[in-house]
C-alpha positions in Angstrom: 37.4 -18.8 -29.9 39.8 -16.3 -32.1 40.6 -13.2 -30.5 37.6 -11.1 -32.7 35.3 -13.3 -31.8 36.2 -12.9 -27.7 36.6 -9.5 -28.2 32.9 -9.2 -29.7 31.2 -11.4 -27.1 33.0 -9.4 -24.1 31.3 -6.1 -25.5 27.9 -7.5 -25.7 28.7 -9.1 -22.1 29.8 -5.1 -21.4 26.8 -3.4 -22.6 24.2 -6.0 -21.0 25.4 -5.6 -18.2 25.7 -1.8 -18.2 22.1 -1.6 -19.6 20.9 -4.1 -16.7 22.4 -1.7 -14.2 21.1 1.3 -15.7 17.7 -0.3 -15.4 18.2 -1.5 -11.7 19.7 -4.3 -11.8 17.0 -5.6 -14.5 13.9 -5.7 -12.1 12.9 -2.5 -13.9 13.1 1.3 -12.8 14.5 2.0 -9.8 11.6 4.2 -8.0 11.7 6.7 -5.1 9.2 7.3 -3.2 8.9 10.9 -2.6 6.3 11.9 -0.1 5.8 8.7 2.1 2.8 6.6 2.8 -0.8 7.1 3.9 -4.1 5.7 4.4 -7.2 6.4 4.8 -11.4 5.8 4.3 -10.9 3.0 6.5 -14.1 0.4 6.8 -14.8 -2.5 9.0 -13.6 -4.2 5.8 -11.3 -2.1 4.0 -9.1 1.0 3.5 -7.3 3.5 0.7 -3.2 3.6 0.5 -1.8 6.1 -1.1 2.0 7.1 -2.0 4.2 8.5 -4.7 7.3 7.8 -6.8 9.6 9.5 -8.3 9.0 7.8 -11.9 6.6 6.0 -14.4 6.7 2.3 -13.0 5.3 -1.1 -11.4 4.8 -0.3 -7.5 3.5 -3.4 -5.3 1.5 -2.9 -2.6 1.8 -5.6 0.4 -0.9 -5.6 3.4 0.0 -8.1 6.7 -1.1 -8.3 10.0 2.8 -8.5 11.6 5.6 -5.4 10.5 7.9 -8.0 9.4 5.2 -8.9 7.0 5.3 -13.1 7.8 1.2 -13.1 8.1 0.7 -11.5 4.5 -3.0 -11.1 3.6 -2.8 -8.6 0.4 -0.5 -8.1 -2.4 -1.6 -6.1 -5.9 0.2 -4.0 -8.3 -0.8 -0.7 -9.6 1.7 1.0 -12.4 2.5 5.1 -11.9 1.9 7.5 -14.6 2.9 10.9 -15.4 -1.0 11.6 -15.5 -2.0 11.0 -12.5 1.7 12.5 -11.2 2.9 9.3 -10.7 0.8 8.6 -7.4 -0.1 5.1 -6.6 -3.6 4.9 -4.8 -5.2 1.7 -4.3 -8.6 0.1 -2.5 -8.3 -2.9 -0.5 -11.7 -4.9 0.5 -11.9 -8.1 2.7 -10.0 -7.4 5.7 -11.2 -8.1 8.9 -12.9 -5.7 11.3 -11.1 -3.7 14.1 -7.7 -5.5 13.4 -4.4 -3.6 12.9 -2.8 -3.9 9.4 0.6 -3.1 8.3 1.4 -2.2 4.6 4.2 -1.0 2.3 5.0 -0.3 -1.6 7.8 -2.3 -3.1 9.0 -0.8 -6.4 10.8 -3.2 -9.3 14.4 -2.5 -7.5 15.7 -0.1 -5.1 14.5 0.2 -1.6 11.1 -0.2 -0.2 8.5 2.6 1.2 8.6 3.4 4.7 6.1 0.9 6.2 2.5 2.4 7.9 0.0 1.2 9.7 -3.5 1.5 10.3 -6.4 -0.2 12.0 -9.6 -1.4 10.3 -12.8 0.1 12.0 -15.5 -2.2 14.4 -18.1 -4.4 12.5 -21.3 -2.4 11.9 -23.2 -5.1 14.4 -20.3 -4.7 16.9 -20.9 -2.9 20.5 -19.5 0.3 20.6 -16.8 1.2 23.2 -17.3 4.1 23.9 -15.9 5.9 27.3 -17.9 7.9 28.7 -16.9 11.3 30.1 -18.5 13.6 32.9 -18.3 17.4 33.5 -19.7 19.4 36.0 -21.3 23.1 35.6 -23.0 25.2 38.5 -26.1 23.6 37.5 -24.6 19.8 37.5 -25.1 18.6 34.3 -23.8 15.6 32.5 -22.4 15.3 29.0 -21.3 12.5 27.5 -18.9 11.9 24.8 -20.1 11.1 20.8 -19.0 8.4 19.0 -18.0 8.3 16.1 -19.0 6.4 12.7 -17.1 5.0 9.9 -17.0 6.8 7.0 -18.0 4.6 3.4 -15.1 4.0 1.0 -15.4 5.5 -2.3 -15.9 3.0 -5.9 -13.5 1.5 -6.6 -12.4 -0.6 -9.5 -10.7 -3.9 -10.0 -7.0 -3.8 -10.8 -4.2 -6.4 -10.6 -4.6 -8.8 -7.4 -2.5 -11.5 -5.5 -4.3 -12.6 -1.9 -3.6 -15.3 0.0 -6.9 -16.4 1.1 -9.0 -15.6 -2.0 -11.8 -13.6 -0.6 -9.0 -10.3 0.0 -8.8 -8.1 -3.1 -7.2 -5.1 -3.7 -7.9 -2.5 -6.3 -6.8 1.0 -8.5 -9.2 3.4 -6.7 -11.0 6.0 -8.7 
């Protein structure tokens, strides 16, 4: 190779590899997220996530039943968009009732979301437990305590999905 020729192919080395960094390390945008995680409309069956980035961009959501995220049950991707202000909010269906989930957002490169948790609410059919409380007035009456119900998950529509049992899915809510 003459020296013009090692010369050229070192500056298109150079500028790939600056572009690739400028990019993340070429796994795509690097994405912040800016205001956490939550969850929420949980069903015996399934639940809403929610977060935010920084940036237009492909944001993985992962769902497992251990916070080191061995036992993985959900995975999908949702992309964020200037017109929905880049918030993420997805609808996962198929999980079992009254368990305890973990779940985080994983952007292209750069460092995860914080990880949350939340628990899936009793089977419709399952016994309530419910503890009953007692209070006394002059006239010694009982009360007891209400239970309460789960509250339905709003439509939701199909978007990218990855499970690893096939009857999990996870979805863009409305």
């Amino acid at each position: 190779m003459d020296g013009k020729a090692g010369l050229l192919t070192l500056f298109a080395l150079g500028a790939t590899l600056t572009l690739l960094a400028a990019c993340g390390g070429g796994g795509g945008p690097t994405l912040i997220f800016t205001h956490g995680v939550a969850s929420g409309d949980v069903t015996p069956g399934g639940v809403v996530l929610w977060t935010r980035v920084d940036q237009e961009g492909d944001v993985r959501a992962q769902v497992a039943k251990d916070e080191g995220f061995s036992e993985l049950v959900v995975e999908g991707k949702q992309r964020s968009s200037a017109d929905h202000d880049f918030a993420v909010k997805l609808g996962v269906d198929g999980l079992e009732p009254a368990t305890r989930y973990y779940y985080r957002f994983l952007p292209p490169s750069g460092d995860p979301s914080p990880v949350g948790t939340f628990e899936t609410a009793p089977a419709p059919d399952a016994a309530p437990a419910v503890t009953r409380s007692r209070r006394s007035t002059r006239r010694a009456t009982t009360h007891s305590a209400a239970a309460l119900r789960p509250v339905p998950t709003p439509n939701v529509t199909k978007q990218s999905c990855q499970n690893t049992s096939g009857k999990r899915r996870i979805s863009e809510s409305e």
